[in-house]
RODO-2510 file (C-alpha; in nm, 4 decimals, decimal comma):
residues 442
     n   res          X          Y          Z
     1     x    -5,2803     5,8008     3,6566
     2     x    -5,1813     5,5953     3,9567
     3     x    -5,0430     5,8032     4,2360
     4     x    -4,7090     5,6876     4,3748
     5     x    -4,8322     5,5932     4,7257
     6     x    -5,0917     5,3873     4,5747
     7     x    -4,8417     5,1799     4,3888
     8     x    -4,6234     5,1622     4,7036
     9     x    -4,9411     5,0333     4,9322
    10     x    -5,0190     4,7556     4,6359
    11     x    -4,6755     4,6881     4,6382
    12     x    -4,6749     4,6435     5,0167
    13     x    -4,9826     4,4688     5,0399
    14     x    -4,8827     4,1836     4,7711
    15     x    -4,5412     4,1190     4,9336
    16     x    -4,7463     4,0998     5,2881
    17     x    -4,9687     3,8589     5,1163
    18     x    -4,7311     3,6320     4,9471
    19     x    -4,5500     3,6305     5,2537
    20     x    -4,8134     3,4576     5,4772
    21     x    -4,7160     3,1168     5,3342
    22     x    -4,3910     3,1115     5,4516
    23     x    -4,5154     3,3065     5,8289
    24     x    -4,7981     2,9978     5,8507
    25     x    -4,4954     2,7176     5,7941
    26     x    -4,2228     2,8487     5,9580
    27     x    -4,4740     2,9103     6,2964
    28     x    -4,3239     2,6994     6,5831
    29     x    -4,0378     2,5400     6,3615
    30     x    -3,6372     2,5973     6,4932
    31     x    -3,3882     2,8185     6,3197
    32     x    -3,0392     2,8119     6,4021
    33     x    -2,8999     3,1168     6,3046
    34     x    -2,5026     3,1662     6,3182
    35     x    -2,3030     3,4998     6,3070
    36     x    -1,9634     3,5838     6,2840
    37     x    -1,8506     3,8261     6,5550
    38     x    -1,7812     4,1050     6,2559
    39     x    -2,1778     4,1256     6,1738
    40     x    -2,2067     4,2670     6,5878
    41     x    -1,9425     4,5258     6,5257
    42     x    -2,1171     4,6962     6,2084
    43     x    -2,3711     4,9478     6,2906
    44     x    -2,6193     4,7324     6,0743
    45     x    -2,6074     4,4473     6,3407
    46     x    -2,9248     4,6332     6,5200
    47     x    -3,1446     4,5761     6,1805
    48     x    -3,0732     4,2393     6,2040
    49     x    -3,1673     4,2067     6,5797
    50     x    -3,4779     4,3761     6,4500
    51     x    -3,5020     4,1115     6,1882
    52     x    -3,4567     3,8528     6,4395
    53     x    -3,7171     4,0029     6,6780
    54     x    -3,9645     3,9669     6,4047
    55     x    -3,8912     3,6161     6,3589
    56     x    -3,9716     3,5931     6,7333
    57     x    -4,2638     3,7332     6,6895
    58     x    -4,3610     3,4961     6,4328
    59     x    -4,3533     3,1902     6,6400
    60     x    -4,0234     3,1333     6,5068
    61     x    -3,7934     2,9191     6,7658
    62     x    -3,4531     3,0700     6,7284
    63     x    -3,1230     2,9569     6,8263
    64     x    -2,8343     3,2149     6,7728
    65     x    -2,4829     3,1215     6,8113
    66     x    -2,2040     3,4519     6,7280
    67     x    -1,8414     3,4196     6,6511
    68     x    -1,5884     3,6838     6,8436
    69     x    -1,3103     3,6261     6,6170
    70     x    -1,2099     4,0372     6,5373
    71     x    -1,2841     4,1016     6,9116
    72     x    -1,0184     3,8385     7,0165
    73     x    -0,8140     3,9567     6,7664
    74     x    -0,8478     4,2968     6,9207
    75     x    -0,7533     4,2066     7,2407
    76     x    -0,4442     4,0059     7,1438
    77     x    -0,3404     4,2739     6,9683
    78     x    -0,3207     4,4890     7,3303
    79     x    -0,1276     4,2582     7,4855
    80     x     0,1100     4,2138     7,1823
    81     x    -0,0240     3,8338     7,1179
    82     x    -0,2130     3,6642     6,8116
    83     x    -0,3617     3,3510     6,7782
    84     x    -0,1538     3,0703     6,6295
    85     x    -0,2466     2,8506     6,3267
    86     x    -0,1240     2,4712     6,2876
    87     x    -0,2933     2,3018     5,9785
    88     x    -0,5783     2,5419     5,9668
    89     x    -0,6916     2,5153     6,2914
    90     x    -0,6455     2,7410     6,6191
    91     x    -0,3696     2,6852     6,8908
    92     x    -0,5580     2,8190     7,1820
    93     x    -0,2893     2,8707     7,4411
    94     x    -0,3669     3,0542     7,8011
    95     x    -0,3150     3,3710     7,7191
    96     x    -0,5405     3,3868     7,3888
    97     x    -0,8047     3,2175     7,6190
    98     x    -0,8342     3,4550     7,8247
    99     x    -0,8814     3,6993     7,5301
   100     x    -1,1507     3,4149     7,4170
   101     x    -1,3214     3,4379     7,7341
   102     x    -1,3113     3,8255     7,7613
   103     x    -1,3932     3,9119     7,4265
   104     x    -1,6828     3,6673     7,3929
   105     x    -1,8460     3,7598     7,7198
   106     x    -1,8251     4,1512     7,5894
   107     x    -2,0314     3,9965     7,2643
   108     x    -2,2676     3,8030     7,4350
   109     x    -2,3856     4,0785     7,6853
   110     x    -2,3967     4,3211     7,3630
   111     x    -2,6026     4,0872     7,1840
   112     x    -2,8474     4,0003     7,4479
   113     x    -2,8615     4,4474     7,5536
   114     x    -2,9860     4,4919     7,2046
   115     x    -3,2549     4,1777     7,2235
   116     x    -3,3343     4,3754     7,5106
   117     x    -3,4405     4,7000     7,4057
   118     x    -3,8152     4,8304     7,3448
   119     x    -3,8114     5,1589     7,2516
   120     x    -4,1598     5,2810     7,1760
   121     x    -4,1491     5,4382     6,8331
   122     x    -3,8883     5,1313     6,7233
   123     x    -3,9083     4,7668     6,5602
   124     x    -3,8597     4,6528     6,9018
   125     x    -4,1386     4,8150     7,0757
   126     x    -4,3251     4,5560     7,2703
   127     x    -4,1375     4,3209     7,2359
   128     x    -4,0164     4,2046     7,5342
   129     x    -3,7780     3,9018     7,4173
   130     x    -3,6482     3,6958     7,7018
   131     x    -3,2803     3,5474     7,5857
   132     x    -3,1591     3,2275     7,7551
   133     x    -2,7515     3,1772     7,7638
   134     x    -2,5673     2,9178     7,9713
   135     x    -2,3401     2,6533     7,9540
   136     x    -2,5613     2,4320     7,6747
   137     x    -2,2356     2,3141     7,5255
   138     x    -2,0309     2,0652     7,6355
   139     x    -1,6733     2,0266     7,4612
   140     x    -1,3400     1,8246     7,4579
   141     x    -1,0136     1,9068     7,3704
   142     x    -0,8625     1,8569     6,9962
   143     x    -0,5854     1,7160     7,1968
   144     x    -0,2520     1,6007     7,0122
   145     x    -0,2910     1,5640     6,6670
   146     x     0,0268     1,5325     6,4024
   147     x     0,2192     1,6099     6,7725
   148     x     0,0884     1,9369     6,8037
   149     x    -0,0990     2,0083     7,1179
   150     x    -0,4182     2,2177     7,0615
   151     x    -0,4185     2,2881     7,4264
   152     x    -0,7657     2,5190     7,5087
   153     x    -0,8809     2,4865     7,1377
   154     x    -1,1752     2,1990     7,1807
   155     x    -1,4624     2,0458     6,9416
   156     x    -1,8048     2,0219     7,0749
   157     x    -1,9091     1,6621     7,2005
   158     x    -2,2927     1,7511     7,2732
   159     x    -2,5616     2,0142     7,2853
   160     x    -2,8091     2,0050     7,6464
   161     x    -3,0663     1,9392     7,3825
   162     x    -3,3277     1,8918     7,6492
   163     x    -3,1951     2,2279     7,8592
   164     x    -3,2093     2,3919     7,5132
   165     x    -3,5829     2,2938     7,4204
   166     x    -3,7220     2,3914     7,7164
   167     x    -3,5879     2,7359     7,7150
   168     x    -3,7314     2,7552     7,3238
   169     x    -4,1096     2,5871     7,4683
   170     x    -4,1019     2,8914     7,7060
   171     x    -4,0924     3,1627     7,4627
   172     x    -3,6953     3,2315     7,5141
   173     x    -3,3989     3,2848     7,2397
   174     x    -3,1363     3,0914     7,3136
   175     x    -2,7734     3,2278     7,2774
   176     x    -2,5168     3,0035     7,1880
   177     x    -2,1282     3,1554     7,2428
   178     x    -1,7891     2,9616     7,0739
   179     x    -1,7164     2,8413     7,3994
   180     x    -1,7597     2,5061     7,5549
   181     x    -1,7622     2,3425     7,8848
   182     x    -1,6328     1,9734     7,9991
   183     x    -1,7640     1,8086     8,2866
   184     x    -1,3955     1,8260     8,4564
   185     x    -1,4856     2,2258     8,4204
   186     x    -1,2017     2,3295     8,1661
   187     x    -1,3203     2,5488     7,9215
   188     x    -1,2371     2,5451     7,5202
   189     x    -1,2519     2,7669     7,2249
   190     x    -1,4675     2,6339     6,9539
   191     x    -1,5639     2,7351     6,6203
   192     x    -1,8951     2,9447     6,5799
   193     x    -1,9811     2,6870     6,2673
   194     x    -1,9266     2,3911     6,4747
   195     x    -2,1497     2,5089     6,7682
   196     x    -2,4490     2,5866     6,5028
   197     x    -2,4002     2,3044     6,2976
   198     x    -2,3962     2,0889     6,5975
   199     x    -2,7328     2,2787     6,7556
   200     x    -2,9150     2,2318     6,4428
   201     x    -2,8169     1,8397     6,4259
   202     x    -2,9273     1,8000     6,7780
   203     x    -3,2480     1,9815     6,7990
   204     x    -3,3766     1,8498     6,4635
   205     x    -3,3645     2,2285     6,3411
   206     x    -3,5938     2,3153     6,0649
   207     x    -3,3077     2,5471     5,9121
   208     x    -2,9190     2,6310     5,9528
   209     x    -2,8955     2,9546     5,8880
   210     x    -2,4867     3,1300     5,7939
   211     x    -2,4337     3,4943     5,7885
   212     x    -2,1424     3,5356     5,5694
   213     x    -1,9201     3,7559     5,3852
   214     x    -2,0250     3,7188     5,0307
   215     x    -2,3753     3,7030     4,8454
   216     x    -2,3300     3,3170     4,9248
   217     x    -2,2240     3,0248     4,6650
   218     x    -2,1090     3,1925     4,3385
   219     x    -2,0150     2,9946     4,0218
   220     x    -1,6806     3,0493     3,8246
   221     x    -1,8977     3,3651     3,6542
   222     x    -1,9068     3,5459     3,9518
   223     x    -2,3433     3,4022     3,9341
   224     x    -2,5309     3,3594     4,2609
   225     x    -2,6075     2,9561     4,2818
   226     x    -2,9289     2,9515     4,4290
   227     x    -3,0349     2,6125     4,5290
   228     x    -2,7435     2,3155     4,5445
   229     x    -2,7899     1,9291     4,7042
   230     x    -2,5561     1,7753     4,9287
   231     x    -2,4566     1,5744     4,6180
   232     x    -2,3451     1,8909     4,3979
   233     x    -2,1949     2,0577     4,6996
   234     x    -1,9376     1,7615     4,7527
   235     x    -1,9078     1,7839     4,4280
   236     x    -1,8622     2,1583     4,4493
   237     x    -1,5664     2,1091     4,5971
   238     x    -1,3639     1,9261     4,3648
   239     x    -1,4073     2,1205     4,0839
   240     x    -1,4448     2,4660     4,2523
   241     x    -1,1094     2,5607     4,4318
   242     x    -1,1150     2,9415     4,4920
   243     x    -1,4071     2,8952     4,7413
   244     x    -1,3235     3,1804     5,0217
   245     x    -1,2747     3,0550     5,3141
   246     x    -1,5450     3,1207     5,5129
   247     x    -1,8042     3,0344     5,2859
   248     x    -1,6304     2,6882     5,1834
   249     x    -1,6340     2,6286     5,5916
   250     x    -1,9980     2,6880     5,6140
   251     x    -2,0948     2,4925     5,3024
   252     x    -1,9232     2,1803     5,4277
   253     x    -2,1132     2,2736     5,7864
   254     x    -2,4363     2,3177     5,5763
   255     x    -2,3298     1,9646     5,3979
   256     x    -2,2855     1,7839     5,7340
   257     x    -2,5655     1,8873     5,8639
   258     x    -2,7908     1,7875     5,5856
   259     x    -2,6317     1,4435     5,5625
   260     x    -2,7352     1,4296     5,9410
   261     x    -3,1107     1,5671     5,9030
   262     x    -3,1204     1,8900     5,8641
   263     x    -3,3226     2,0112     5,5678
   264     x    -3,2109     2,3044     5,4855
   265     x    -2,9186     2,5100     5,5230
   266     x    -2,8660     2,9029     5,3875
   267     x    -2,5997     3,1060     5,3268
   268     x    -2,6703     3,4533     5,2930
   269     x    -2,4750     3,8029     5,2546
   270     x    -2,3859     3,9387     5,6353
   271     x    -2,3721     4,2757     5,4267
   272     x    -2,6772     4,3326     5,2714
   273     x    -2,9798     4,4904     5,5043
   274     x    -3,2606     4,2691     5,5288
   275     x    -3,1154     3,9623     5,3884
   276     x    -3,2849     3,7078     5,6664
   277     x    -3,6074     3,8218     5,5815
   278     x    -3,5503     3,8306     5,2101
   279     x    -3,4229     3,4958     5,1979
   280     x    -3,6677     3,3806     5,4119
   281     x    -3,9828     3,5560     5,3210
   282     x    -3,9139     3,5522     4,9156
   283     x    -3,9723     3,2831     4,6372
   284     x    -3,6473     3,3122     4,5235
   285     x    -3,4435     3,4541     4,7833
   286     x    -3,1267     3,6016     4,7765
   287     x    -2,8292     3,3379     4,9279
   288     x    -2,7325     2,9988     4,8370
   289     x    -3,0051     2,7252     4,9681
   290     x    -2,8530     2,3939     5,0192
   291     x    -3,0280     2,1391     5,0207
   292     x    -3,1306     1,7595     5,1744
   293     x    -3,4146     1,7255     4,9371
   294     x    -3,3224     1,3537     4,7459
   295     x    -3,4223     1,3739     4,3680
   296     x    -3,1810     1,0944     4,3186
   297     x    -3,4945     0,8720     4,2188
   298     x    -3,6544     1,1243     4,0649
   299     x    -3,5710     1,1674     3,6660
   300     x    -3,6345     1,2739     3,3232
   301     x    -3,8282     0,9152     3,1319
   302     x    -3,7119     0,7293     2,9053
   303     x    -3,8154     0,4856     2,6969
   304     x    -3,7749     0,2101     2,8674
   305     x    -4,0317     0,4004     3,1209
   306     x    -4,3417     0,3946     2,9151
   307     x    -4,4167     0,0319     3,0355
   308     x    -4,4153     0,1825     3,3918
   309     x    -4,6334     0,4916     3,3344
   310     x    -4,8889     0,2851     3,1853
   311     x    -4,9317     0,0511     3,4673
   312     x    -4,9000     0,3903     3,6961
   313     x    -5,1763     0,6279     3,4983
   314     x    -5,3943     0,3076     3,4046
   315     x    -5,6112     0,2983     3,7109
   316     x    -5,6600     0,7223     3,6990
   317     x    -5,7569     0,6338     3,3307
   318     x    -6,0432     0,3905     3,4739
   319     x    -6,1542     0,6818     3,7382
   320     x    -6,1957     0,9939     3,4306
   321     x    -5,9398     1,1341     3,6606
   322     x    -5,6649     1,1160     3,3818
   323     x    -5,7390     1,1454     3,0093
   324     x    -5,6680     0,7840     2,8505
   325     x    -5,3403     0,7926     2,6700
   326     x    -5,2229     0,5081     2,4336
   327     x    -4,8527     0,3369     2,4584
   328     x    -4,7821     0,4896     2,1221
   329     x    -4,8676     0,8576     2,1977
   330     x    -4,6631     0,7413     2,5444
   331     x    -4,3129     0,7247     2,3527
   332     x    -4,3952     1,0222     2,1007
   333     x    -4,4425     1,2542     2,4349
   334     x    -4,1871     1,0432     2,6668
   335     x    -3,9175     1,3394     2,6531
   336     x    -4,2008     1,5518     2,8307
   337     x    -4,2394     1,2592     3,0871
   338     x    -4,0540     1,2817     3,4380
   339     x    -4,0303     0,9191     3,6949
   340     x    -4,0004     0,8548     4,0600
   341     x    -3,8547     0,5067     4,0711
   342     x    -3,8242     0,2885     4,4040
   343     x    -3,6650    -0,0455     4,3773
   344     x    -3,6892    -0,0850     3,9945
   345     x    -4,0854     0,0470     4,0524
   346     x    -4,2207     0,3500     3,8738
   347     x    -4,4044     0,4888     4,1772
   348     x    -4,5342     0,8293     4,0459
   349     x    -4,4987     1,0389     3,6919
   350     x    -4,5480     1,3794     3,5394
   351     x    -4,5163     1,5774     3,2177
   352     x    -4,3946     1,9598     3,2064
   353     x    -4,4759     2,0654     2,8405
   354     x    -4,2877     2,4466     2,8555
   355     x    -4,4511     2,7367     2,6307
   356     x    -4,0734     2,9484     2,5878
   357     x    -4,2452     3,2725     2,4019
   358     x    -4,5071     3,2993     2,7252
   359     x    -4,2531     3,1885     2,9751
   360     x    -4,5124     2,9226     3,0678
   361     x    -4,5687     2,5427     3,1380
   362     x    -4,8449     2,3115     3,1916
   363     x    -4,7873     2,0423     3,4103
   364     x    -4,9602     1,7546     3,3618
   365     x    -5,0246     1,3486     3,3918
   366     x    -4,9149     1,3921     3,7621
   367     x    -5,0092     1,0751     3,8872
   368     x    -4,8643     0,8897     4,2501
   369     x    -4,9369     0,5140     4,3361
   370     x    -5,1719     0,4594     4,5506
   371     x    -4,8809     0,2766     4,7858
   372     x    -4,6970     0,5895     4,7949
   373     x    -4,9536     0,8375     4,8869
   374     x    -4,9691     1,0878     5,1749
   375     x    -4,5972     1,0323     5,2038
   376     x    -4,4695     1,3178     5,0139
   377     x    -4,4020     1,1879     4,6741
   378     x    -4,6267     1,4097     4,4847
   379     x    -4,5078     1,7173     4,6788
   380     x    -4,1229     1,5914     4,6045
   381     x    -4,2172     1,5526     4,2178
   382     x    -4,3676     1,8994     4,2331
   383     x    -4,0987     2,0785     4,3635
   384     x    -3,8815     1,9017     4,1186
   385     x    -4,1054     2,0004     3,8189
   386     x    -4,0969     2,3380     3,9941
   387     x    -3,7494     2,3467     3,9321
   388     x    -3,6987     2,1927     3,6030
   389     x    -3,9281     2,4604     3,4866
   390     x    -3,7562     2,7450     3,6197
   391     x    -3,4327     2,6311     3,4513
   392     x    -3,6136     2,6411     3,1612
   393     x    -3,7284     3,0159     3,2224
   394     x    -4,0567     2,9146     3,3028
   395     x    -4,2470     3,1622     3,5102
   396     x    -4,5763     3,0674     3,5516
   397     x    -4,6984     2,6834     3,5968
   398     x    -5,0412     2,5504     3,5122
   399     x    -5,2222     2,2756     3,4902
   400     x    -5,5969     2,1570     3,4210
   401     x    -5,7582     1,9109     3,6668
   402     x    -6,1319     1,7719     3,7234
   403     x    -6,0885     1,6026     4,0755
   404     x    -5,7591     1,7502     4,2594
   405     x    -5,8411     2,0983     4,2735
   406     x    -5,7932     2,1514     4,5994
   407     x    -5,4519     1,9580     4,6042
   408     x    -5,2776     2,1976     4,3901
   409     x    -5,4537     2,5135     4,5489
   410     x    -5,3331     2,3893     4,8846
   411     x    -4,9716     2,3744     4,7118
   412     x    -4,9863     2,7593     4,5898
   413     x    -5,1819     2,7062     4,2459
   414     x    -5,4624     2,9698     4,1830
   415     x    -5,8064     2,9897     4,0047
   416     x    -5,7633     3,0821     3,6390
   417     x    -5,9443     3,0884     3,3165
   418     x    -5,9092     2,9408     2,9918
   419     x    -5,7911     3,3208     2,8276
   420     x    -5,4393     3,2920     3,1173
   421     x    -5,3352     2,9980     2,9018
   422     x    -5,0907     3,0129     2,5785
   423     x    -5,3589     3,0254     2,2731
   424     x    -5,1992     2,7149     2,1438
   425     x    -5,3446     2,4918     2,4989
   426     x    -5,6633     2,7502     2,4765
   427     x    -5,7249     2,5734     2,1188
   428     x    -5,6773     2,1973     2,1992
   429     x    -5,8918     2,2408     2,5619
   430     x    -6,1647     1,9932     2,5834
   431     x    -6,5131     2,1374     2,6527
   432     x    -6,6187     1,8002     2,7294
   433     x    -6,4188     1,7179     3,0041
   434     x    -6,4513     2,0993     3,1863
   435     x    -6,1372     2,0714     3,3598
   436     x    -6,0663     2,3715     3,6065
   437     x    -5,7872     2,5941     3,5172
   438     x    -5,5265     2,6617     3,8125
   439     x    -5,2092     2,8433     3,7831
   440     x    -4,8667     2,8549     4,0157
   441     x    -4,6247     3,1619     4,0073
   442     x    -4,2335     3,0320     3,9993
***
């Protein structure tokens, strides 16, 4: 009988071990992570400064811009004010700036206390984070629009990208707050969104990262949505008007900002403990990933394809690197067949043949022309195989190869043997060729 502990260690061990993918890639890459100022007044907020510490610690370059919006609220509420609302957006006049200015500066010297601390006995111990604020954001005013006069309420014309890098290249987290500067030295309120969107944009940010109130994206069901492009979340839109606030303002963010270069954007539940590191450090995570990944010439073949594939796989067929494969056994199996197509050119190919009793699928035929190499084509058709198949509820991935072992292991594929495989692809293996068995968790 296995003793609890023991399960608990191999538990802990695993998850440490299927985490150092993800620690190796994100090393030296910027996150922008953005917080609303509700996340620093709940008692979990000091987890997540622990979570962020870690990051740190990681080689993780972070940027962190925080909302204030309760804390202004608070203070308005004193002095018998609130803030004022013209067509969705915020009429800053001088009194609620000076609750702007207060209540912000209270957050931002909280925040930066806590990156502070290092408690022995703590997450923090050792630590020793250094956290870089300043005036990195330079606004303008909204102005006069549909002849109502914004007054202190700006948008943010540019982030001191260069200020901000070198702060990050000396070991510093920088702290972005919702207020901007303009060089005639006026000051605005801006959105917390806008500052992080505009941070991640600028600095070329690996990932945009929302803390918001909500698991993330959820479908009419009430179902997490995982992974969406910039395609289906303009699309989102139109067909999907409930969208809270909030989370609609940081999916259009997260859409901007991939339509500007930024990869990847997250949204992720501000409520649940440990939900940066689970979404960051887990295959499937647990917000809404939006994403600039195009598939848009990526797509199921059809018949009109098998011309294509033939000229594609023909020269892998010369090598013994592919199995030969005849036009007619082609357009029996073209359903299994997915393209990459560039300018009218079928540029790279691969078959997912799904197993549904074993929850597995072999991938296979995965061929890239030789034009189109080393540029990321075969990883992009991957990852959308890797998809596909988990729509299908697909679980495991494998595939048999004589020459491109090391391809696939460097992409997360293991050693197997022949007995891992369905007993149907264990019957029609050929001895002959002695292809090496590798498998992929989804």
């Amino acid at each position: 009988m296995t003793h609890p502990s023991q399960t608990a260690n191999h538990d802990y061990v695993h998850w440490f071990r299927n985490s150092a993918p993800y620690i190796n890639a994100f090393r030296g890459r910027t996150f922008v992570v953005a917080f609303g100022g509700e996340v620093v007044a709940e008692k979990q907020f000091a987890s997540l400064v622990h979570d962020i510490a870690l990051l740190n610690s990681l080689g993780v370059r972070l940027v962190l811009v925080h909302g204030a919006r309760p804390q202004i609220e608070e203070r308005l509420r004193e002095r018998g004010a609130k803030m004022k609302y013209v067509n969705g957006l915020r009429v800053t006049d001088e009194q609620a700036l000076a609750c702007v200015k207060e209540a912000t500066g209270t957050v931002r010297v909280e925040i930066e206390a806590l990156l502070s601390m290092g408690l022995a006995n703590s997450p923090m111990a050792g630590a020793e984070i250094r956290v870089a604020s300043g005036n990195f954001v330079t606004a303008q005013p909204l102005g006069i629009r549909n002849g109502v006069d914004y007054l202190h309420t700006g948008e943010v014309r540019r982030i001191a990208e260069s200020a901000v890098r070198k702060q990050l290249d000396d070991g510093a987290i920088v702290l972005l707050s919702p207020l901007g500067y303009s060089p005639t030295g006026e000051i605005f309120n801006l959105s917390a969104e806008d500052v992080a969107t505009a941070a991640a944009v600028e600095l070329g940010a690996s990932k945009l990262i929302y803390l918001v109130d909500g698991p993330g994206l959820t479908d009419k069901d009430g179902n997490l949505v995982r992974e969406i492009s910039l395609d289906e979340a303009a699309e989102w839109f139109d067909g999907h008007g409930d969208i809270p606030e909030g989370i609609a303002k940081c999916l259009f963010s997260a859409q901007f900002a991939g339509s500007e270069g930024v990869r990847r954007a997250h949204l992720i539940d501000r409520h649940q403990d440990g939900s940066l590191l689970l979404e960051l450090f887990t295959r499937d995570g647990v917000g809404t990933l939006v994403t600039a990944e195009s598939y848009e010439d990526t797509r199921p073949a059809t018949i009109d394809d098998v011309g294509g594939i033939l000229e594609l796989i023909a020269p892998l067929e010369e090598e013994g690197v592919l199995v030969r494969r005849s036009r007619e056994w082609l357009e029996m199996e073209i359903d299994h067949f997915i393209v990459v197509e560039r300018d009218g050119m079928t540029v790279a190919s691969a078959t997912l043949y799904p197993f549904p009793e074993e929850r597995v699928g072999e991938l296979a035929c995965l061929a890239v022309h030789p034009d189109y190499r080393n540029l990321g084509r075969g990883d992009a058709l991957l990852e959308y195989v890797e998809r596909k198949a988990r729509k299908l509820g697909v679980e495991r991935l494998f595939v048999l190869t004589t020459r491109t072992a090391h391809w696939f292991q460097e992409r997360g594929f293991r050693t197997a043997t022949l007995k891992e495989l369905p007993v149907k692809r264990q019957e029609m293996y050929n001895y002959q060729r002695r292809s090496k068995v590798f498998i992929k968790e989804l």
